[in-house]
Structures are given as C-alpha cells and as structure tokens.
N, C-alpha and C positions, 0 to 999 in steps of 0.2 A: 504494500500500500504506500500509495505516496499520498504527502499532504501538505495544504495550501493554506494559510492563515491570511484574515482578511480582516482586516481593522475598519470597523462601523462607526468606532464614535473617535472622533478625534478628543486626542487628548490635550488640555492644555498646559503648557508646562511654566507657565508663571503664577498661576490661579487656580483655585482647589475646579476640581471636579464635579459638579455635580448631576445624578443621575437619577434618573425618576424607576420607579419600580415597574418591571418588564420590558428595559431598556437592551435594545440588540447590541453588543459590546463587540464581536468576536464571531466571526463565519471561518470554520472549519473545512474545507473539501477532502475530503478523502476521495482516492481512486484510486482504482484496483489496474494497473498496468495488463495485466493478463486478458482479462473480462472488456477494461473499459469503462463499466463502470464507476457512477461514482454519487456519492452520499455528503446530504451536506447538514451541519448540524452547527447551529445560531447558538451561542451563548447569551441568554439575558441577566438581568440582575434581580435577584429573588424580589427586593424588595429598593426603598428609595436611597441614597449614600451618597457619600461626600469621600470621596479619593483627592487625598491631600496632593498636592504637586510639590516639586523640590524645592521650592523655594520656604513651604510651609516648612519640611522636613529640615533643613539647615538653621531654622531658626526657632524650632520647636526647642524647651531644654530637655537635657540626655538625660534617659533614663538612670537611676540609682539602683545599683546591686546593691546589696551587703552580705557578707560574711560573716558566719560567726562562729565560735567556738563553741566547744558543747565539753562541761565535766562529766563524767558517768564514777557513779559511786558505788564501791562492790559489796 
C-alpha cells in the first residue's frame, strides 16, 4: 500500500488554531499498487479545540518536574 497525506485545514503558525467540532483536518489515500485501488479516509476533530501555534509554545512557561526522595523504614 502506498499512501498520500493531504492537509485540509491550513494551519496557522503565528496564531493559535482554532477548530470547530467535525472539522476535516487530514485526507489519507491509501492505494493498493497491485489492484489499483484505492481508499480514502478524512480525519475530523471529535469535538471543538484550540491547537496552540509556536509562537504560543515558546512563550508558554516550562513545565516543572520535581524529584524526590523517599526514606523506607525497616
């Protein structure tokens, strides 16, 4: 099988995203070299969201780990 990605929504990359729910994102083709045929299958968005862009991302603050110790008493 070969396959063909196909970008529906443009995306913006200075300004967050946003997308309404059952939003066509993402066309898939699949084809079968052999056969010839070929299947195609729409990705949508379950529901409504906001897909941050990089510029959110760089200016977002960074998440905090922490580690910690642990005593165990016998």
């Amino acid at each position: 099988m070969t396959q063909t990605k196909i970008a529906l929504w443009p995306l913006h990359r200075t300004a967050p995203n946003y997308l309404a729910a059952n939003t066509a994102v993402l066309k898939l083709r699949l084809t079968d070299p052999l056969s010839g045929t070929a299947k195609e299958v729409i990705y949508r968005t379950p529901e409504a969201l906001t897909m941050l862009g990089p510029l959110q991302w760089a200016t977002a603050p960074a998440k905090r780990t922490t580690t910690g110790t642990y005593a165990f008493a016998k």
